[in-house]
Every structure is written in C-alpha cells, then in structure tokens.
C-alpha positions, 0 to 999 in steps of 0.5 A, spaced: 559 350 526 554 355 527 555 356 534 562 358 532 560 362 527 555 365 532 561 367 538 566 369 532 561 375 530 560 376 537 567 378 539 567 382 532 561 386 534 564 387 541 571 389 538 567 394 534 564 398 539 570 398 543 574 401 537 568 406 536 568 408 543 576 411 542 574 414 537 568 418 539 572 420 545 579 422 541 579 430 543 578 428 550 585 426 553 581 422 560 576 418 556 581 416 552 586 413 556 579 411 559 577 406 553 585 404 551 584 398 555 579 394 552 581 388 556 579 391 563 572 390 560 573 383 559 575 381 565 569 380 569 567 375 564 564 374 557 560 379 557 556 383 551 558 390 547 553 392 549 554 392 557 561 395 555 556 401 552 552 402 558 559 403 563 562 406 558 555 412 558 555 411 566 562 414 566 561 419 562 555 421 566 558 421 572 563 426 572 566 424 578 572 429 580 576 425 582 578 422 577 581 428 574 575 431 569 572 438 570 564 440 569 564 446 562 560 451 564 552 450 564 549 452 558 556 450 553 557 444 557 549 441 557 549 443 550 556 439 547 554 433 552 548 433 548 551 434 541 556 428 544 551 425 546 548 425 540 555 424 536 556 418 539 550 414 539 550 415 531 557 413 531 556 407 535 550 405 531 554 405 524 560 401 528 554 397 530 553 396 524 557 395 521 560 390 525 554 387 524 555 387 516 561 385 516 560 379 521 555 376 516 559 377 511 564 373 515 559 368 517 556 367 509 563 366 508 563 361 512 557 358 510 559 359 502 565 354 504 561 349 509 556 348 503 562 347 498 564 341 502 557 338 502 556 332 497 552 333 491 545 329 491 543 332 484 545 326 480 539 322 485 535 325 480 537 321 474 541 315 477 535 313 483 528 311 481 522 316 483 515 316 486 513 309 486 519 305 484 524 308 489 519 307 494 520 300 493 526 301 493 527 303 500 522 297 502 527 292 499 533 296 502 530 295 508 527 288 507 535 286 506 537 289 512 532 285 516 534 279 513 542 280 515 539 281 522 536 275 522 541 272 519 545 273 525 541 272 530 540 266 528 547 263 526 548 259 532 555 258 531 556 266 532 553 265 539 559 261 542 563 268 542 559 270 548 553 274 548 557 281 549 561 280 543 555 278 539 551 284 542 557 288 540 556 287 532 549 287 532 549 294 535 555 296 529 551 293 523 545 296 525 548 303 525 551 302 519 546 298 515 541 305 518 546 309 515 547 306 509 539 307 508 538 314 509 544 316 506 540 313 499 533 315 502 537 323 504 535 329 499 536 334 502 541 337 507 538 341 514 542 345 518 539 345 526 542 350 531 540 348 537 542 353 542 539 360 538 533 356 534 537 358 528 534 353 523 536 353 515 533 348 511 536 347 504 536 343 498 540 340 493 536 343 488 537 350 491 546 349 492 545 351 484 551 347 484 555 346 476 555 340 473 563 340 474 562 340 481 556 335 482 561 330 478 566 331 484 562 331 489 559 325 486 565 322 485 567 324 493 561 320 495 562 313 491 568 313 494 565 314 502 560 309 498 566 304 497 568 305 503 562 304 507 562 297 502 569 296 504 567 296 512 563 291 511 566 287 506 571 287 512 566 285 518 564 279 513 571 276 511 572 277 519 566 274 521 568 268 516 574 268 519 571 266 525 566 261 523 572 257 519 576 258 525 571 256 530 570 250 525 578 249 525 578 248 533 571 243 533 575 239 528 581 238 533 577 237 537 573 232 534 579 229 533 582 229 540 575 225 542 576 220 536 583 218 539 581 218 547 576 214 544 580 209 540 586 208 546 580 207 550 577 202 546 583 199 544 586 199 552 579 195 553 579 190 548 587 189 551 584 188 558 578 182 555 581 180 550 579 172 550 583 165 549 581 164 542 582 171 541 589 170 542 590 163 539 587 167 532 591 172 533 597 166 533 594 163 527 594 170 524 602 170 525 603 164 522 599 164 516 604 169 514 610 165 516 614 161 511 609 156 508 615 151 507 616 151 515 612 145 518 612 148 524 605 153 521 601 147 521 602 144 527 598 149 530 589 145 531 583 148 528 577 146 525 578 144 517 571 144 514 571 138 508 567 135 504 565 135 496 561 141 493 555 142 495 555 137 500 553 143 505 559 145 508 558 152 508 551 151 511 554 147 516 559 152 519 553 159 518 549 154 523 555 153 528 557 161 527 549 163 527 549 167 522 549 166 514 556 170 513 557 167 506 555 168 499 550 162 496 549 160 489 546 153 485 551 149 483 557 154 483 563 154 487 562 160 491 568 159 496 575 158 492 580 160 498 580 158 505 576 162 510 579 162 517 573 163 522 574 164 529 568 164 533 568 168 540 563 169 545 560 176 545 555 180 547 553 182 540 553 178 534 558 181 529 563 180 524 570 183 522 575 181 517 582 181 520 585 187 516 579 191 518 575 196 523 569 195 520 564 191 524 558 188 521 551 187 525 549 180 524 542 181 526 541 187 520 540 184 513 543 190 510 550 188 514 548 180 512 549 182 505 554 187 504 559 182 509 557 176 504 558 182 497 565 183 500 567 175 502 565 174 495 570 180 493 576 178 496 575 171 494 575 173 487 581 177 488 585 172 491 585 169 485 589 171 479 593 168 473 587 165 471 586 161 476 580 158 479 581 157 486 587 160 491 592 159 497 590 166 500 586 166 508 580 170 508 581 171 515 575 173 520 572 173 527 564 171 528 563 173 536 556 173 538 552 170 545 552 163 546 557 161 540 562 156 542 569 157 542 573 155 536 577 156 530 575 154 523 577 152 516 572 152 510 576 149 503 573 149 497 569 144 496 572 137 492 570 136 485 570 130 481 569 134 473 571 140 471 567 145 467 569 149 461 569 156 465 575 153 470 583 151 470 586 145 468 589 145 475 583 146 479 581 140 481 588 138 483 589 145 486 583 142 490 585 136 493 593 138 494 590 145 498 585 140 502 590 135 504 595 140 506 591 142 511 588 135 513 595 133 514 596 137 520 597 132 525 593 137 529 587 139 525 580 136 528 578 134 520 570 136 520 568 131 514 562 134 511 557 128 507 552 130 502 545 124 506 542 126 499 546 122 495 549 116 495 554 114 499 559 111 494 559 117 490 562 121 496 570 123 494 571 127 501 572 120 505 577 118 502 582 123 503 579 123 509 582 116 510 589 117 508 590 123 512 587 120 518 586 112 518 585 111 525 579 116 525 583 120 532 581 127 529 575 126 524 568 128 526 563 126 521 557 128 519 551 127 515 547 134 511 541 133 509 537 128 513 530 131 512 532 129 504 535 122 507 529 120 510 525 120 504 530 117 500 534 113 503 533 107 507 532 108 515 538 102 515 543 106 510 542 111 516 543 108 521 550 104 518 552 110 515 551 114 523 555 107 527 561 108 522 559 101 519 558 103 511 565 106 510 570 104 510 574 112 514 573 111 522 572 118 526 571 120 533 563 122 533 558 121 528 553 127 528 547 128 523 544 135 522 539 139 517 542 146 514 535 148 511 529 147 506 532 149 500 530 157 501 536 161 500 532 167 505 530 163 510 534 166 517 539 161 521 534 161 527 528 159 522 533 153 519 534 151 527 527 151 529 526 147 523 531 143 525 529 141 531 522 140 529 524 135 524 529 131 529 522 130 534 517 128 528 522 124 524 521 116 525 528 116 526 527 118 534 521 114 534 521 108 541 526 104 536 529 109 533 537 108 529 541 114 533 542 117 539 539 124 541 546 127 542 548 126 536 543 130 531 542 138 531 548 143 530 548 145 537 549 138 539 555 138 533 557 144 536 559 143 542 562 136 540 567 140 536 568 145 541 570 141 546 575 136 542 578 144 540 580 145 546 582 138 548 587 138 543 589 146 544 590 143 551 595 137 548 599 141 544 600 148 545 606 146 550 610 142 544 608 148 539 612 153 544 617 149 546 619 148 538 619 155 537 623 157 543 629 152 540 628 156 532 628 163 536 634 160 540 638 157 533 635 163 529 638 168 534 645 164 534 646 164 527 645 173 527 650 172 532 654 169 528 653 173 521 652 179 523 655 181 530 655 188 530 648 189 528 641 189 530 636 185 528 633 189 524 626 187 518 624 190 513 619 196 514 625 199 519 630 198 514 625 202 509 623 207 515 632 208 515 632 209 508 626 213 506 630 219 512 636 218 508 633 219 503 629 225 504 635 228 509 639 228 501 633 232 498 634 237 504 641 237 502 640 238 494 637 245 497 643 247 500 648 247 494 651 255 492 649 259 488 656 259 484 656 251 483 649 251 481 650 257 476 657 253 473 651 246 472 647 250 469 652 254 464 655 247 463 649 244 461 646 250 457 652 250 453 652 243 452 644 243 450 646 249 445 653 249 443 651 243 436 646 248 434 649 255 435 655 252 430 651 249 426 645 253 425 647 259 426 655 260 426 657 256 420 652 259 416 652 266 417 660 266 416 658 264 409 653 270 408 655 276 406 650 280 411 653 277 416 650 280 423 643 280 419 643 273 419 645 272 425 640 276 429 634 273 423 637 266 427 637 269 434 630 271 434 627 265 431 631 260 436 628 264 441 622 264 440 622 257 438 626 252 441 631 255 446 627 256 452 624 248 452 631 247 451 634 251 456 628 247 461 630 240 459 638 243 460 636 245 467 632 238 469 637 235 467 641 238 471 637 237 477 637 230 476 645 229 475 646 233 482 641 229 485 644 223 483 651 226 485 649 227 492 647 220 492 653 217 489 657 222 495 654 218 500 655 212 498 662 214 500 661 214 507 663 211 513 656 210 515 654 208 509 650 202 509 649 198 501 643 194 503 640 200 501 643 202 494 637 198 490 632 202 495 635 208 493 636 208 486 630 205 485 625 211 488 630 216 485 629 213 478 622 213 479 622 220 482 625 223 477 621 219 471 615 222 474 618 229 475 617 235 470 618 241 469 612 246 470 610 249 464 609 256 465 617 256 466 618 256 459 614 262 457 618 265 462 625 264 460 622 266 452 621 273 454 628 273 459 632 271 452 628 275 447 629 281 452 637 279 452 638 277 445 636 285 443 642 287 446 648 287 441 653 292 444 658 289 449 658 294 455 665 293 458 672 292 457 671 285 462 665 282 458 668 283 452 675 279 454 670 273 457 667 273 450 673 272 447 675 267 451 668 263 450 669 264 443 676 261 443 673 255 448 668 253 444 672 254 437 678 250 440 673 244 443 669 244 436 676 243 433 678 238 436 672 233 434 674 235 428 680 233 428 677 226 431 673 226 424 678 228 420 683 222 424 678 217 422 677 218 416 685 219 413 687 214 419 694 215 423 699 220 423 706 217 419 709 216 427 704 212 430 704 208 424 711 207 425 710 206 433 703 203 433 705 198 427 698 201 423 696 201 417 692 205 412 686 202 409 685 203 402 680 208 403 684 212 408 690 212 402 684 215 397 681 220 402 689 223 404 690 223 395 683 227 396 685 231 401 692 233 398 687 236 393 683 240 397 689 243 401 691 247 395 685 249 393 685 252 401 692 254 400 690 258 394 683 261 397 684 262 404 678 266 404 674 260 399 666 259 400 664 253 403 661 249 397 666 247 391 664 250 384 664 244 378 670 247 375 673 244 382 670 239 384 672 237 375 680 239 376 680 235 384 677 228 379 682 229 374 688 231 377 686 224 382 685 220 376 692 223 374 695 219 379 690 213 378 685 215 384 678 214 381 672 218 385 666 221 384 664 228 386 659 225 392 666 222 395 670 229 395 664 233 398 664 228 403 672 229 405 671 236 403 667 239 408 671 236 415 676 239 411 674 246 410 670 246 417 677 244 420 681 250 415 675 255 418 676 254 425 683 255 424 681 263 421 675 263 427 680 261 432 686 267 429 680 272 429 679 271 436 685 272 438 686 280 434 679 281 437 682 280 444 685 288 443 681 291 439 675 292 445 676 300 445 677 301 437 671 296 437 667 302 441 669 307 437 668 304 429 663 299 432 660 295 426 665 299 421 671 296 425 678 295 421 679 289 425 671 284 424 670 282 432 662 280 429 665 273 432 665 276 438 659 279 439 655 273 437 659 269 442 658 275 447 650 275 446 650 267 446 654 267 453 649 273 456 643 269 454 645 263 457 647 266 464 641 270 464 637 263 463 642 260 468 641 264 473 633 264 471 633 255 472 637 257 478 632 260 481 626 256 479 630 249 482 631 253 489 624 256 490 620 251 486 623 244 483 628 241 489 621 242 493 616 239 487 622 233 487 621 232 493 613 231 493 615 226 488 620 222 492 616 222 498 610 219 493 614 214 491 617 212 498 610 212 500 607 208 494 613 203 495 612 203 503 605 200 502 607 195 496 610 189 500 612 185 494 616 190 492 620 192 498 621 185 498 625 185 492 628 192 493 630 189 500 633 182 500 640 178 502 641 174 507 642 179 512 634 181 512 631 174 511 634 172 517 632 178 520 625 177 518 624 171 519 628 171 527 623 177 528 616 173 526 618 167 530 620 172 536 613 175 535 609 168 535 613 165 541 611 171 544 603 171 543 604 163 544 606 164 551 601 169 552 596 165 550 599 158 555 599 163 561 592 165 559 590 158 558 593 156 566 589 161 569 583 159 565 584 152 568 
C-alpha cells in the first residue's frame, strides 16, 4: 500500500511541475507550444520532475535559432533572463510544494482510511490477562499447539494416506496454529516499507479510536476469529471423516478375510472329511426324522447302559480321553441322551453339532465351560416338569489316537425315585433305554457297577430281553480296584467268563475309571489304571482273566472294531430300504400334486415372506385421492357420535348458539381430537393393508397354503404397530389453527358443507328412524303383509307417541326437555285412554321422538342455506336466514381434511415403513421359531413334501458314505 501511495505522489509532483512550467512561459508563444505536450517528456520512461526541469532549463539556455526564437538586445535581454530566471525558480518552487503538500495531504488520506480498516486491539487490555498471568497464557497456547502436533504425528492411522498428504496438513495446521498465537500475542500494528525504509510503527493505543469504533472493530475481529475456528472445526471433522472412513473400509475388508477364510475352511474339511464324519452327519439327519418310522433306528451305534452311578459316564470320558461331562454325588447328571461321535484328529477338541465353537480339550478352562454347557442343554431339554428328556445332545470328540465310533450315554436306570423327581421318571428311563436297545443294530454297551453286589444290578436285565443271545452286547466291570478288596476273586472271574448271570454278551471286559478324585486328569486315571491292572493279584501266574480284556484301551479298540464290523454289515440294507421310501415317497407326489415342486417348509416360508413384503411396497403405492377418502372416511366415523352429541345437539339448545359451538371445538381440540384422529388413521392403515391382502387372494396365482401364514404375521404386525407419539402434538396445532377459522371463504366450500350437513343429518336420521322402528314395532302395511304384531309395549309406546307428536305439532320450536306441566298433561290424557305410565317411561320415548322431529328442521334449514351464501357474506352473523348449522359443519369438514391430508402424509413418509420393519420383525421371528411354522404351514401337501426331502437327503448322505466306506476298503 505504501508503495502505491509513494508512485501516486510521484506522478503529482511531476504533473505539478509541468503545469507551473505552462505557466511560467505563457507570455512567450515558442516555449509554450514547447511545454503543452507533457507527453514527450514522458516518453523516454519513468523519469523524475525533476529531470523534466533541467531539459526544459537547457532549452531556455539555449536559444538556438533554429527553432524560431530570437536573442533580446544584451543588457534587456541579461536582465528579463535574470528576473525570468528568478521568476521561475520561486514559481517552480511553490508548485513544488505545493505538489508536495497536496501529495501528503493525499497520502495521509490514504493512511487515515488504511488505519480505519485496522482492527481494534484495546478491548485486549480489559478482556486478556496482563504481566505474568498472560505470559502463561501464551506458554499454555503454545503448549496446546505442541500437543496437536504431536497428536498428529503420531496417529498411525493418519499415516496410510502417504507422507505427501500427512506433509500437507502439518504444514496447513502449523500455519494456522502460529496465526492464531500471534494474533492473541499481537499488541501493536507495524508498517514497513521496505523499498525507501519508510518505517512507521504504531500502537493501538496511540489510533485514538472511539469506543464505538473499538466495539465494531471487535466484533469484525470475533468474526475472523469464528471464522478461523470454523477452519478448524472443518480440518477435524475431515480428518475424522477419514479415520472413520479408513475404519469403515479395514472393516470390510476384515470381513472379506473372515470369508475367504471361512470357505477355505469349510472347502478343507469338505476335501477330509472322515467316515464316522459322514455316518454322524447320517445320524444327525435321522435324529430329526420322524421318531414313529422304524427306519431311525436301524442305523448301528454304541448305547452306553447301565444303573446310576455305575460308571457309565466315566467309561465313555476314558474311551474319548478327555472328562467332557459334568460329575456330581449320587445325582443324576445326565438326563438326556448325548450322541458322541469319537474321530481321529490332530488336536483334542470338542464341538456341539448346532455349534462353531471348538473346545480345547487340553485346556482346564475349555474342560470346564464345555462340562457348564452340557449341564445347560440338558436341563433345557427338560420341560413340564420332567426329569429327564427324549431331546439328543449331539457332539464330536476328535483327538489323536481315538478310536472311530459313535456312542449313546442314557440316563442312567434307577430303582426308587426321589421327591425332587417326576412320577414318570423311572418308566421315562427304562422306555428311553429299551427304545434304543431295540435297535437290532445297536452294539449294547452294558456297564456293571464291581463294587456292589451283582443281584442288585437292573441293567442286565433289560439287557437280556433286548438281546438274549448276547450278539450285540459287550460287558464290562467299573470299579475293579474296589472289587478287589471287596469281593471274592472268584465272584470276579465268573462274573468276567459269563457265568454268574444269567445275559450272554460277545466280550467281557474290566476297567478302572478312577480313584474317586474328581480333579484327577484322564491320563492320571489311565496310569492308575495301568498300574493296578500290573500289581493286581488278578494277573498274577495263576490269575482269573486274560490280559486283553482289562484296561479302557483294550474296551476301546473292542468296541470300535464290532462298530465298524456291523456298519460294514448293515449299511447296504439301510440304503436299500431307503432308496424304496424315496421311491414310493416320490409316487404318491406325483400322484397328489402333478403340477408342483416338492417344496418344504422353510421355501414355502421364504416365497410367503416375499409375497408378503411385495404387498407392503404396494400399500406405498396407493393415490393420494384414495387415501384421503380413507382417511376422511374413517375421521367422520371416529368423530360423527361426538360432533352430534356434544356438540351439535346441545349448542341447538343454547341460546348462544355460536359461543357454544366454539367453547366445544376448542375443548374437543386440545383434548380428544387429535388422539382420535390417530386412532382414525391406524385404523385406516390396517384396513388397507388387510384389503390389499384380501385382493391378492383373488388371484390366479394365488397360492392358499399360505393364508394362515399371512394372517398370521399381519395380525402380529399390526398388534405391535403403533403410531409415533409426536403425530398427536402435531395434528393438535394443525386443528387448533383450522378451527379458528369461522368465515366460509368460497361459493364452493360453502355448497360442500351444505351437502356435508345434509349427509350427515339424512345418515343421523335414518338410525333414528331404526330406534324409533324398534320401539313402536312395525308400520300397519308390514303388519299386514309380514303377518306382525305389535307387543303390549309397542301399542303404549305408539299411545305415548301420539301425545308427544301434538305437543311437537303445537311447538315446533319446542326445548329439548319436557316441563312437569307436560309430562302431567301426557300422564292424564293416557290414563283417559287406560294407558298407565310414569314420567321416566315418557322421557325415554320422548327423546328419539324429538331427536327425529330435530333432524327433520335441521335437514330443512340446510336446504334454504344452500342459496343463501352471497346474503350470508353480506349479513354474516345477523343473516335473515340462520346457516350457523353450516358454518359448524364447514369448520367440522375443514379439520378433518386438513388432518387427512396431515395421516396421509404421515402414512406415506413414515407409518408403511414403520409397519414394514414390523413385518420384517415378525417374519424373522417366525422364521427362527420352527414350532410355529410348523403349524402356520401344514397339510398334506407339505408333510409329504417334507418328509420326501429329508428321506432324499438322508439316502443321499447314505451313498456318500457307502462309496466312501468301499474306497477305504
């Protein structure tokens, strides 16, 4: 700026000498022709006024010929040159300086308007701390900055946006971060010019500024200052966009990984899975095949039995390695059936069929939260206050050196029940037990208790009527160490060689399942086991058994080996058997349903659950017109018994009748209106829905099996469904707002709410025509065409009526009540006719009487107000014909289309999606719930369906698993 002013004085000053120079030689016609072209002096640059002068003098000094000028005489001529001379240099000298003065009084202008535009920096010295305290001040403001920068360079996520960009910023916040701390450090304002060294240094003290000004200049500067924080109020929320977008896309990416992860997880154990994989995985299909069909059980597998506490669950821990089961003393702890299939792995886990968690079985703590959740699903098998349960827990127990198997643990068998257990409990027991024992195919593990007497076992038994020949029985002996001191060596041996009961069984095995330590590890038991086995007198020289048949590895690797001897004999019988129920299975669809797919019930589901979303898109795509004449419908039907019966009826018996009216409006407003007009609207929802649903069954598509389905979730839906709650303080204001209003504007409106008032009056009148035809009875012509007769209370009612009418006749414009001189005169003139009735008896026939006999006048002044709108703009009030009928129906009509208009917009923008979530709720509720789609999706079309579907997949996974078995072979 300085340097503008500086060149704009120049070219003054110079302009100035030029000018004096045309005037000093005015008198001389040469010189000032010479001096009016200021231009030519410019020509040769941005020279000064100064070297303009001296040329000009030059010249004047000359005085060349040439150039048409003549020498005066000597002495005149020395002495006007002189005088000239001297003429000029005091003229140039003033225009000097006056240019000079004139070109500061231009630049102090200048400077006058720069300092106006500079901030005002007084109010500092009341608002900001002095000495020390705002020393500290810009300490801390600094230390803050310091803090963001390091806050940034160490954010590691801000670096996967390049070192550029991350440069970028630092470079822009630190800029702005020194402004922002020399601005509040700044107390004074220095001008520099840097080219002359003009330096002028001031203070905001010395401005003088008024405190007017200061307040304007201060509120200019809190705006910069709002703006700078707006800067970086910006920079922050961008940067977080960028956190939260660099978030948003590792998420994904997380993601994606999980799923390449997961498909290659799933592709690997696809490529090796194993054989009792696959049988499990055959089983598992079974188990949640149709209980009644003999088929399920014709499958082999291991059932574990014996009586409680006998040692069958410690049995089965030693043959799966690993103590997986919860313990207690002398309860029952298992109280369903636990599949257990055992596999050969490289690690020692455990996972639950419905389940993708794995429980380390070398780790205490996943010991533990496995045995809490086997204890968890058993007591929730159990329900209606049973003891014990029919439901499978299903598990798989892989480790290195297991041998291959599936295995059964039942609730163990009791012989008395306790108080805390069902009066079935024991029968539960022993029908569960012989409902898997009678699998012809089942290898019956028969679990002896060796530490009590043999004749008070009741598991042989049952043993024994399931499998007299002992084909499929192996027995074996718990608790031997405890035998061994108790019992004689020969009560062993027998019960070891088959010969003390009476039950045959392939093998007979003995083992030791622990020392009655509950913490003790499974390889701690097996060492004890070993240990006792060599020290026992039972293997001495002479012993009573052979080695092979103790230990639970020696049990193990029996077991495993008849498993897969009776798999081996049985599987091909058990496909063949399935392949003719697909076979006569898919006949009889054929037969029943030609034309269809053999569809279950979660497709079914999955094609209803689109239908009905596809109709919720449609309830959004109804007009605006029909929903407006549902909602106007529904409003007047909400509305119609109050507007007559609190507020019509009765202001027509007032005397002020308008006063009433609007003393009624305001109060129905602001209390009831709006939350009927909600309820008007809900209502209105669901019968469009339900309509929509009802269209579609009309269809040639339509498909019935899924009516129960649908009306189901739609009633479920819509029982849930509620309006929002702020809709009601909306539509309070919007009617408040319309009610005001008691000028009918148009020629139109006002013929619309005529026809409204005769609507409403003719629909009024006609129900009370209906009262009045039930309480006198029949008309004379339909007692003489329908054969009718009047009661004994018609014929008193039609006598009260005839009295009423002449008091009507009498008084057109009669009150609403009867006076006691009336009700007197009514009494006597009936008892003249031998009628006997009391005053009650006359009200009651009085009021439909008179409420008939005022619709009738209500309906006749409607139809002399239908001219009357250009004499009721013009008298308004005072009108010669009373239209304050149509007024109040044209207010009434007015609220309820504004509050039409307002549910209609609320059910397009809001409520159909609101409903819609709803729907989609319940759908996915029911979809999870498989007892209830059971019953919303029944017939024989789907129990055929789904029973052909689960034989398929199971004859399926039966091949699969025969090929498998050849290849092995």
């Amino acid at each position: 700026m300085l340097r503008i002013y500086q060149n704009t004085y120049r070219r003054t000053a110079r302009k100035a000498v030029v000018y004096s120079t045309k005037v000093a030689c005015c008198n001389h016609s040469t010189l000032c022709s010479i001096t009016s072209h200021p231009r030519r002096s410019q020509d040769h640059g941005t020279g000064s006024s100064s070297s303009n002068g001296s040329r000009h003098e030059e010249f004047l000094l000359s005085g060349n010929p040439a150039r048409g000028w003549q020498m005066p005489p000597p002495s005149r001529g020395y002495g006007m040159l002189v005088v000239r001379i001297l003429r000029g240099a005091l003229k140039l000298r003033y225009l000097v300086l006056g240019g000079a003065i004139g070109g500061g009084v231009s630049l102090s202008k200048k400077y006058e308007d720069w300092k106006d535009g500079l901030p005002d920096f007084k109010w500092l010295e009341d608002a900001m701390p002095q000495g020390e305290r705002w020393s500290q001040f810009s300490r801390n403001l600094i230390e803050v900055g310091s803090l963001v920068k390091n806050a940034i360079d160490v954010d590691p996520k801000l670096k996967q946006l390049g070192e550029d960009k991350l440069s970028e910023w630092r470079n822009w916040f630190d800029s702005r971060l020194d402004d922002a701390i020399e601005a509040a450090d700044y107390q004074g304002v220095q001008i520099v010019e840097t080219k002359d060294d003009l330096k002028a240094k001031t203070t905001v003290a010395a401005l003088g500024i008024s405190t007017d000004e200061s307040r304007k200049k201060y509120e200019k500067l809190q705006s910069q200052v709002e703006t700078l924080q707006t800067e970086i109020m910006n920079v922050q929320i961008k940067y977080q966009k960028e956190l939260e977008k660099m978030e948003k896309e590792n998420r994904e990416l997380r993601q994606q990984y999980l799923i390449l992860k997961t498909n290659k997880k799933t592709t690997a154990k696809k490529i090796k899975k194993s054989l009792i994989d696959m049988y499990s995985e055959v089983l598992d299909e079974l188990s949640g095949y149709d209980t009644g069909y003999t088929m399920a059980d014709h499958l082999p597998r291991v059932v574990v039995v014996g009586d409680q506490s006998s040692g069958k669950t410690s049995v089965l821990e030693s043959i799966a390695k690993a103590r997986i089961f919860p313990r207690g003393s002398g309860e029952m702890m298992t109280r369903a059936p636990v599949k257990v299939t055992l596999a050969e792995g490289p690690y020692h886990v455990a996972q639950f069929r419905d389940s993708d968690r794995e429980y380390d079985l070398t780790k205490e703590s996943d010991l533990q939260d496995l045995r809490r959740d086997v204890e968890f699903r058993m007591k929730a098998s159990v329900r209606g206050g049973k003891t014990v349960s029919n439901e499978v827990i299903a598990m798989t127990v892989k480790g290195p050196g297991l041998q291959r198997m599936v295995l059964v643990d039942l609730p163990g068998i009791i012989s008395t029940m306790t108080v805390d257990m069902a009066s079935d409990t024991k029968d539960s027991i022993h029908q569960m037990t012989k409902h898997y024992m009678s699998n012809p195919n089942a290898i019956i593990l028969c679990i002896q208790d060796g530490s009590v007497d043999a004749e008070r076992s009741n598991v042989t038994d049952l043993v024994m009527q399931c499998d007299p020949l002992g084909r499929r029985t192996i027995f074996v002996l718990t608790k031997v160490d405890l035998a061994e001191e108790l019992a004689d060596p020969d009560r062993i041996r027998k019960i070891l060689s088959g010969k003390l009961f009476p039950m045959k069984a392939l093998g007979y095995y003995a083992v030791v399942t622990g020392r009655g330590r509950k913490d003790d590890s499974i390889d701690a038991i097996r060492q004890y086991e070993e240990d006792f086995f060599k020290n026992s007198k039972l293997f001495h020289r002479r012993g009573v058994i052979m080695p092979h048949q103790v230990t639970s590895r020696n049990l193990s690797l029996a077991v495993s080996d008849r498993f897969w001897k009776m798999v081996r004999e049985t599987i091909e019988q058990q496909a063949d058997a399935f392949k003719a129920t697909r076979f006569n299975l898919e006949t009889e669809w054929k037969n029943n349903f030609p034309r269809l797919r053999e569809s279950g019930r979660d497709e079914l589901f999955d094609k209803a659950k689109g239908e009905i979303l596809d109709e919720v898109v449609t309830l959004s795509q109804i007009s605006a017109k029909k929903w407006d004449d549902a909602l106007n419908t529904k409003l007047w039907e909400k509305l119609s018994n109050y507007v007559f019966e609190t507020i019509y009826l009765p202001a027509a018996q007032s005397d002020s009748f308008n006063t009433m009216v609007d003393i009624k409006l305001r109060q129905w407003a602001e209390q009831a209106l709006p939350a009927k007009s909600v309820e008007a609207g809900w209502e209105a929802l669901q019968s469009e829905f339900i309509s929509l649903m009802e269209r579609s069954k009309k269809t040639q598509d339509h498909d019935g099996i899924f009516d129960q389905l649908k009306a189901a979730v739609v009633d479920e839906a819509i029982r849930r469904h509620s309006w929002e709650d702020k809709a009601i303080d909306m539509l309070r204001v919007i009617q408040l707002n319309t009610l005001e209003d008691r000028f009918v504007h148009d020629k139109q409106e006002w013929d619309s709410a005529v026809k409204f008032l005769e609507t409403s009056v003719n629909a009024k009148l006609v129900q009370t025509e209906e009262t009045l035809a039930q309480m006198f009875g029949p008309g004379q012509l339909r007692r003489f065409t329908h054969w009718q007769y009047l009661t004994q209370d018609q014929q008193k009612r039609r006598s009260v009526k005839n009295e009423l009418d002449k008091i009507l006749k009498n008084d057109t414009k009669h009150l609403p009540t009867l006076t006691h001189d009336e009700l007197t005169t009514v009494r006597k003139n009936l008892q003249r006719d031998n009628v006997d009735v009391d005053t009650d008896y006359i009200r009651q026939t009085w009021f439909p009487v008179y409420r008939k006999h005022f619709l009738q006048q209500a309906l006749q002044r409607a139809k002399d107000c239908r001219k009357a709108y250009y004499l009721y703009t013009q008298q308004g009030a005072e009108c010669e014909i009373s239209c304050s009928d149509v007024v109040l129906f044209w207010r009434i009509q007015q609220v309820i289309k504004i509050t039409g208009n307002a549910l209609r917009q609320q059910v397009i923008n809001r409520e159909a999606r609101r409903l819609d979530k709803e729907i989609k709720a319940v759908l996915d509720e029911f979809s999870d719930d498989e007892e209830k789609k059971g019953y919303l999706l029944t017939g024989k079309r789907v129990l055929l369906a789904e029973e052909l579907i689960k034989v398929r997949q199971i004859q399926e996974k039966l091949e699969e698993f025969i090929n498998s078995l050849n290849q092995e072979k």
